[in-house]
C-alpha positions as a Python dict, from the first residue, in 0.01 Angstrom:
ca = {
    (1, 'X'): (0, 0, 0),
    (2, 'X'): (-109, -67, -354),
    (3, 'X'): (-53, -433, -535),
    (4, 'X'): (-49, -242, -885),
    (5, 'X'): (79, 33, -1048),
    (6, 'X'): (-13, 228, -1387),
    (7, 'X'): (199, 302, -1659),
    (8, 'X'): (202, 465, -1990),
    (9, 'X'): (354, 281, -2306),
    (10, 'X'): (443, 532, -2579),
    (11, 'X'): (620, 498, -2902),
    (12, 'X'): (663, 654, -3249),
    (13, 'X'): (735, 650, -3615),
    (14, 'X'): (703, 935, -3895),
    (15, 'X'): (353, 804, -3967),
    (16, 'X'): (194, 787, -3631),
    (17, 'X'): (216, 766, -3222),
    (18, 'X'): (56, 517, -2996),
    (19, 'X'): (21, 570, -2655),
    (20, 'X'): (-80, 256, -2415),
    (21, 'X'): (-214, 284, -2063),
    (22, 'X'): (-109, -89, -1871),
    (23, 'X'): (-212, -183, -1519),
    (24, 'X'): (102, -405, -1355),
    (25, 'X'): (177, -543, -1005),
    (26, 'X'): (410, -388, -798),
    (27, 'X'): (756, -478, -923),
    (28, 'X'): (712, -571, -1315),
    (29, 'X'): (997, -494, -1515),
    (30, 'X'): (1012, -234, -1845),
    (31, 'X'): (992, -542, -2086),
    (32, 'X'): (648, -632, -1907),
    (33, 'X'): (499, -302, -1977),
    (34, 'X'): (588, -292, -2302),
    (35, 'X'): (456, -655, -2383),
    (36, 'X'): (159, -612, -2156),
    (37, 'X'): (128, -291, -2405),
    (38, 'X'): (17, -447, -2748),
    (39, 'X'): (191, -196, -2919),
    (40, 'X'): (447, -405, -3070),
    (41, 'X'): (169, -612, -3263),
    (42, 'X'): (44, -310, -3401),
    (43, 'X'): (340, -162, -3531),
    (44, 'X'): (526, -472, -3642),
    (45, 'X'): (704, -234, -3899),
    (46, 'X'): (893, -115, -3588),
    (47, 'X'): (1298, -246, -3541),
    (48, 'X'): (1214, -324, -3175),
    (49, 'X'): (1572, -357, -3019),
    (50, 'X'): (1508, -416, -2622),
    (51, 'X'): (1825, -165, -2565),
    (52, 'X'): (1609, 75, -2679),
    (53, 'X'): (1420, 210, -2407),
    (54, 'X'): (1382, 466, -2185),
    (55, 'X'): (1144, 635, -1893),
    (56, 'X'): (1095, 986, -1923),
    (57, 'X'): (1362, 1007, -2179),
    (58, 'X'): (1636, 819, -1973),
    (59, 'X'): (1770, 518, -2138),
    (60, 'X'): (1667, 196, -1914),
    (61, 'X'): (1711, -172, -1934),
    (62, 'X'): (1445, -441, -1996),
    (63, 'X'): (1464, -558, -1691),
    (64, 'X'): (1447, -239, -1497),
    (65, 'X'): (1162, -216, -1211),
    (66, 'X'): (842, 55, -1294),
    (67, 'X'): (742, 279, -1041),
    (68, 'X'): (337, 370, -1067),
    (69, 'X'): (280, 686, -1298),
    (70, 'X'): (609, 601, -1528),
    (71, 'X'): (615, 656, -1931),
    (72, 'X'): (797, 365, -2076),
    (73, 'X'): (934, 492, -2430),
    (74, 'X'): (1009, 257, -2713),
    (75, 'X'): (1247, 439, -2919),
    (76, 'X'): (1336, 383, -3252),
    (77, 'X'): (1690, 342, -3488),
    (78, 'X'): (1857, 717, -3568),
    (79, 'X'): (1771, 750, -3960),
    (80, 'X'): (2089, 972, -3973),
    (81, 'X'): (2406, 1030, -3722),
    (82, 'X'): (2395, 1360, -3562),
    (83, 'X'): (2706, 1435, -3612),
    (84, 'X'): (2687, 1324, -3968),
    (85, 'X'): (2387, 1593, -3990),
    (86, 'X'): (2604, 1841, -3842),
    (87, 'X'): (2901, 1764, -4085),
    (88, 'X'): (2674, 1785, -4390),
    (89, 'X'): (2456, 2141, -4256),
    (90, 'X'): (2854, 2272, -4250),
    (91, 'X'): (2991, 2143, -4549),
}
């Protein structure tokens, strides 16, 4: 059995998308990755809110376990509410 795993980092903004490859051992956590990552010293215009993550676009916790070959998504604050988009297209 394999001590480490590999996952992907990704995350981004209007301007650009960054996309970090991180070897782990078996049984780090999402918040690991995603410091392991870098990417939140290279985009330190990003809101990082730790309730805002996900793998393979399913909201997770910081302090969920990785599984090898997982893509941990940083995601950012809604500009506009949905529904508020919705109301306004309507209107």
């Amino acid at each position: 059995m394999a001590d480490r795993i590999t996952v992907e980092v990704v995350c981004a903004t209007p301007e650009r998308q960054l996309l970090r490859q991180v070897t782990l051992p078996v049984g780090s956590r999402v918040s690991e990755a995603v410091e392991q990552s870098g990417i939140l010293k290279e985009m330190p215009e990003l809101a990082y809110d730790p309730s805002r993550l996900g793998i393979f676009s399913r909201r997770v916790a910081p302090d969920d376990l990785l599984h090898d070959g997982d893509r941990v998504e940083i995601y950012r604050p809604l500009i506009l509410d949905p529904k508020d988009a919705r109301r306004r297209r309507a209107g």
